[in-house]
N, C-alpha and C positions, 0 to 999 in steps of 0.2 A: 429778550434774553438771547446770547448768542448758543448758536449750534457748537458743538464738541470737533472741536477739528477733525474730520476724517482721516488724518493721519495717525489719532489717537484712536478714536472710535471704531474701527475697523481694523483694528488688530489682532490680537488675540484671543479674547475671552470677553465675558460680559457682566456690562456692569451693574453694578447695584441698581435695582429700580430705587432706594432712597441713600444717598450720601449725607451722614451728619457730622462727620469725626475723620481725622487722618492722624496716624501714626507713624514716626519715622523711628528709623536704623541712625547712628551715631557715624559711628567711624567709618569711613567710605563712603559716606552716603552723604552729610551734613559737612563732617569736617575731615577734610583732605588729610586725615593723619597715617592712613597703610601705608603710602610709602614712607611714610618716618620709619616707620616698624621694620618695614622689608630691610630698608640700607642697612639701620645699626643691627636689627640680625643677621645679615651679611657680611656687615665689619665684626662682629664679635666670632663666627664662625670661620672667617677666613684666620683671625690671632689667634683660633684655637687648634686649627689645623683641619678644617674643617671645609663644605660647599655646600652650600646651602640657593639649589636652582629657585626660579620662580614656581616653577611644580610643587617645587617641596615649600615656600613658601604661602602658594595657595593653597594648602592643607590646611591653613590656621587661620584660613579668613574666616568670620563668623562663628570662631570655635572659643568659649568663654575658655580665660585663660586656665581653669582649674581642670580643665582637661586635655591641657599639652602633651602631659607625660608620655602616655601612648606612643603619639605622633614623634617627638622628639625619639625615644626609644627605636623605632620601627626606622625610621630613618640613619640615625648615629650608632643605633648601641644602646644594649644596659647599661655600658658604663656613663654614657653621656650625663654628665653632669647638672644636670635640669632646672634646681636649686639655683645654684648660681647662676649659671645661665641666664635667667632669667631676673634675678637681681639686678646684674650689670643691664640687660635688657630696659628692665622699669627705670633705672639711674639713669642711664644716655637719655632713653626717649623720652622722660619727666625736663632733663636738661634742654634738650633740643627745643623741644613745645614749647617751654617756660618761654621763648625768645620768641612766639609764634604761631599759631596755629594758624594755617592758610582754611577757609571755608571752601566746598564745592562749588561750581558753577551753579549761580540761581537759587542756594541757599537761604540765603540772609532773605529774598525777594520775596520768594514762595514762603517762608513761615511768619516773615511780616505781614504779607496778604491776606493767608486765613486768618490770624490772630486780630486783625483789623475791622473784619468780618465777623468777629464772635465765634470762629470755628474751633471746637475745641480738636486742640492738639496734643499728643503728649509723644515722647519717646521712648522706644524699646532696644536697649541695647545688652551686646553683652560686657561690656565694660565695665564696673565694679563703681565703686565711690567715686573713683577721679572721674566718672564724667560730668558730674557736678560741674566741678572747676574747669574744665573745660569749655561744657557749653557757658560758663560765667565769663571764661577768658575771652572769649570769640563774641560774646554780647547777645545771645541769644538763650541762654536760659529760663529769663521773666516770661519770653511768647510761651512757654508753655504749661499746660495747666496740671500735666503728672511727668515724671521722669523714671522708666522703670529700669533700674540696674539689674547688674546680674546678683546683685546681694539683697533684692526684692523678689526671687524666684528660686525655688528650688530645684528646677531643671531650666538648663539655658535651653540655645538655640541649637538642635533645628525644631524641638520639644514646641509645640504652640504654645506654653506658658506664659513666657513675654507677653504676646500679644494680646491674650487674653485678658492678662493684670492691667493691660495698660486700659482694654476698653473697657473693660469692669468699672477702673477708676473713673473715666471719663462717663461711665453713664451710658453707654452706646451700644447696642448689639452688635457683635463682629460682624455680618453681616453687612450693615452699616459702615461700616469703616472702609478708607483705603489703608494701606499699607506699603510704603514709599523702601524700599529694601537693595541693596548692594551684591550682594554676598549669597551663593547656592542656598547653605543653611537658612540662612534669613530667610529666604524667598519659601524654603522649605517651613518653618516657622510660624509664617503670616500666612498663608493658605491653608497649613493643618487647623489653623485658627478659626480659618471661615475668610477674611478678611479679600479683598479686592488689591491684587498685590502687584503694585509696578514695580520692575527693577528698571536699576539707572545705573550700570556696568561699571565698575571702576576696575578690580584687577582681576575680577575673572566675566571671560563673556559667558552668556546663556547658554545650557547647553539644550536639546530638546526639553528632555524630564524636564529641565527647568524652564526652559517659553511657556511649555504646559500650563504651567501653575501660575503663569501671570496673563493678567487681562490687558498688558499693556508694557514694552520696553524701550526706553526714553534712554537720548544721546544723554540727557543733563535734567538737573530739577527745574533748570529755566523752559524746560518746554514743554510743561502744567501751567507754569506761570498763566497763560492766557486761557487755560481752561477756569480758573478759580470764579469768574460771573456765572460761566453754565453750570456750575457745579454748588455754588453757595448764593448766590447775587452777589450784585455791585456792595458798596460796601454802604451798613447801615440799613440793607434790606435782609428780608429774614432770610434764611438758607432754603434753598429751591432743592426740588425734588430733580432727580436726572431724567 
């Protein structure tokens, strides 16, 4: 059995004495779609007369869309428009996708692996129905064995409910589980959970509070990839304890 890279092992926090199960985050984490989001929010606020900084767009990373209002409010105005807004928002960035979804580095790799391995997977996102079709677009929806949207929970993230649902489904104690996450909320989300919670940075870096709350923060999902023998076995051998 190989030893756990000390580059991972010697980070932050500590890991489970048993790993059965891993959970991932959707958007930022799997498939490279924020900055879809970010541009055409951008372009819709700039034709409305509008700025819309990275600041003010990383307010809405990991925040299920049914709680924008707020945020859009506090930043534009009561009168911002929201509604719409956000229509034109789902129309570009459904058209954009439709031509595309780019996957994260080490993606497709790392959930081919465990799924090969009998590890059960599932996802937690806060993305709604469409991520169905997404992870179907990109070719990675059959590895998994639950997909929890935001319209399978009654509080999203930073709420541990997600997480919860997802290893409920899978059969697993949170405990048990990693939790593979992007996004402050997220990372907030899978540790209120219980969960062993790596982040893998896309548009916001760690801040303390949040190193805190992970036992491990990785340039990419490609560099678990070679943990997955220490963590599960080679493949067709039963799942190892850590």
């Amino acid at each position: 059995m190989n030893a756990i890279d000390p580059a991972i092992e010697n980070q932050l926090g500590n890991w489970p004495e048993k790993v059965e199960a891993v959970i991932f985050d959707m958007d930022g984490l799997l498939l490279d779609t924020e900055r879809v989001y970010k541009r055409v929010m951008q372009q819709i606020c700039t034709e409305w007369g509008y700025e819309m900084t990275h600041d003010m767009f990383a307010a809405f990373v990991g925040i299920p869309q049914s709680e924008n209002t707020s945020i859009y409010h506090a930043f534009f105005g009561t009168d911002f428009k929201v509604e719409e807004f956000e229509e034109i928002l789902g129309t570009r960035a459904h058209d954009e996708m439709a031509r595309g979804i780019p996957l994260k580095h080490g993606a497709q790799q790392l959930v081919a692996g465990l799924s090969a391995r009998g590890v059960p997977i599932a996802v937690a996102t806060s993305t709604g129905d469409a991520a169905h079709q997404h992870l179907k677009q990109v070719g990675l929806h059959s590895y998994f064995d639950t997909i929890v949207t935001r319209m399978d929970v009654s509080k999203g993230k930073p709420h541990p409910e997600p997480f919860l649902t997802a290893s409920a489904r899978l059969g697993v104690a949170p405990q048990n589980c990693i939790a593979f996450e992007d996004s402050h909320n997220g990372v907030r989300s899978a540790s209120a959970a219980g969960l062993a919670t790596i982040m893998v940075p896309d548009m916001l870096d760690p801040t303390d509070e949040i190193a805190a709350m992970c036992v491990a923060i990785l340039p990419s999902l490609l560099h678990f990839k070679s943990e997955i023998d220490h963590f599960f076995g080679p493949i067709g051998e039963a799942s190892a304890n850590v």
